[in-house]
C-alpha positions in Angstrom: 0.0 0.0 0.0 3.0 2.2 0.8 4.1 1.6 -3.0 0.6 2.7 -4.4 -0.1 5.6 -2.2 3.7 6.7 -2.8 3.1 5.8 -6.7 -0.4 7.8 -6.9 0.8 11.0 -5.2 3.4 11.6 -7.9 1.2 10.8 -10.6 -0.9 13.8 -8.9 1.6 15.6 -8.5 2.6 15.6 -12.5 -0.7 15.8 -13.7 -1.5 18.7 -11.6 1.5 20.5 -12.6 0.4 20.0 -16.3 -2.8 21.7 -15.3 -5.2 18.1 -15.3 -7.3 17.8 -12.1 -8.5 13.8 -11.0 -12.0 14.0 -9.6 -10.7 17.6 -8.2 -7.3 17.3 -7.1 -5.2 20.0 -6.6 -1.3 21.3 -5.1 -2.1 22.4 -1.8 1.0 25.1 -1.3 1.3 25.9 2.1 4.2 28.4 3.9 6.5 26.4 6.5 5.7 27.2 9.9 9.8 27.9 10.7 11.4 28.0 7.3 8.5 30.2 5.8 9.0 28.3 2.4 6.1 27.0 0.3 5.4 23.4 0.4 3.4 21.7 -1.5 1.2 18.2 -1.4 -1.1 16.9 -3.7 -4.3 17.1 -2.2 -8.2 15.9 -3.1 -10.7 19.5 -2.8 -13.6 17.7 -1.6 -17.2 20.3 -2.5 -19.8 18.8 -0.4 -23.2 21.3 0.1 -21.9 24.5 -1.4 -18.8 24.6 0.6 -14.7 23.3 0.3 -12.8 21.2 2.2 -9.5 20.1 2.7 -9.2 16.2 4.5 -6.2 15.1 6.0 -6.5 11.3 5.7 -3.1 10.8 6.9 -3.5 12.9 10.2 -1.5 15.5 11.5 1.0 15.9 9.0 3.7 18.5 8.4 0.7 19.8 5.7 -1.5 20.4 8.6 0.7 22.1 11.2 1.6 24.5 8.6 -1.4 25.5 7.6 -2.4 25.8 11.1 0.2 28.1 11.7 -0.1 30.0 8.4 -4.0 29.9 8.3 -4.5 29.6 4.4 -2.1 29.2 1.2 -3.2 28.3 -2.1 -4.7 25.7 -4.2 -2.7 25.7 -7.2 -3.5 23.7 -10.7 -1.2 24.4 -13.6 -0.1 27.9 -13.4 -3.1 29.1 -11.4 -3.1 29.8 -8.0 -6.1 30.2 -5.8 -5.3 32.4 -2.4 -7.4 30.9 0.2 -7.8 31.1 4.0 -8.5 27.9 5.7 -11.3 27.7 8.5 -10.3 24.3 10.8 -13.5 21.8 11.5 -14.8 21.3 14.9 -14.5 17.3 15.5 -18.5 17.4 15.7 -18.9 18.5 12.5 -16.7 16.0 11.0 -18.6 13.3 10.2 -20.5 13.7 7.2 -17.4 15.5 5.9 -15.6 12.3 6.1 -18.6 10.2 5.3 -18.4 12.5 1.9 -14.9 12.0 1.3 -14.6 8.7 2.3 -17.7 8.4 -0.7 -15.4 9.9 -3.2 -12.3 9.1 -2.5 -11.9 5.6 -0.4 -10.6 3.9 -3.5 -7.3 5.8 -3.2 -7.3 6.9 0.3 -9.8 4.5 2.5 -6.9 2.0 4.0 -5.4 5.3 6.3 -9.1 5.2 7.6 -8.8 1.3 8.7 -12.0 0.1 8.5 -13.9 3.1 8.2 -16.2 3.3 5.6 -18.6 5.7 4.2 -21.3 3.1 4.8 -19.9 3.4 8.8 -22.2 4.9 11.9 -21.9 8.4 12.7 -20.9 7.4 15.9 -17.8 5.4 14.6 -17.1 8.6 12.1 -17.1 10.5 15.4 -14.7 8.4 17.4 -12.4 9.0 14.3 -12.7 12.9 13.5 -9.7 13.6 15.7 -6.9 12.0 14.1 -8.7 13.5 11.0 -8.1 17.5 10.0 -10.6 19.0 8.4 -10.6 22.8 6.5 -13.1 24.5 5.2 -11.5 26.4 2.0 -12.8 29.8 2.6 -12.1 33.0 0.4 -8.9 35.0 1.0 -9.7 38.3 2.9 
């Protein structure tokens, strides 16, 4: 699984450089929290009832704690870049989030959620929402 996930992330990664999103992926770019350089992770923009989200399904990563710290970046696809500021989830309004992306996107990312589904209780999506960042992609002020 470490092979595929490691395999799919650079195809993302190309194919977003070239400007082709999969089922809405995009380069998250985010500052570093110490070095203050961009970094930049493929990432999948989940839409789900008129708003944007970013999921983290492999936790707290470095991608997180930067954009904790930085409180937006940009979503970049080919040569545009869209500025955002990002709005962090409250764990109880996680679940159909997850239950949405999870939907979507289970096929690439559904073994970092164990076994999690989208078909999964809303209390079991609730016990998980912790070890999984939300942000809600919000316009840049």
């Amino acid at each position: 699984m470490v092979l595929l996930d490691a395999v799919s992330n650079r195809a993302m990664r190309v194919l977003g450089h070239l400007g082709i999103s999969v089922l809405g992926s995009r380069t998250l770019a985010v500052r570093g929290r110490k070095s203050g350089e961009w970094r930049t992770t493929p990432v999948n923009l989940l839409t789900f009832e008129g708003e944007r989200y970013l999921v983290a399904p492999r936790g707290h990563t470095q991608w997180v704690r930067n954009m904790r710290a930085a409180g937006g970046g940009e979503l970049r696809l080919g040569r545009r870049a869209e500025t955002f500021r990002a709005v962090e989830v409250a764990d109880a309004d996680k679940p159909p989030v997850l239950r949405e992306y999870l939907r979507r996107w289970a096929w690439e990312v559904g073994f970092f959620f164990g076994d999690v589904s989208a078909d999964s209780p809303e209390a079991t999506l609730r016990e998980i929402a912790p070890g999984f960042p939300v942000f809600r992609v919000a316009a840049d002020r």
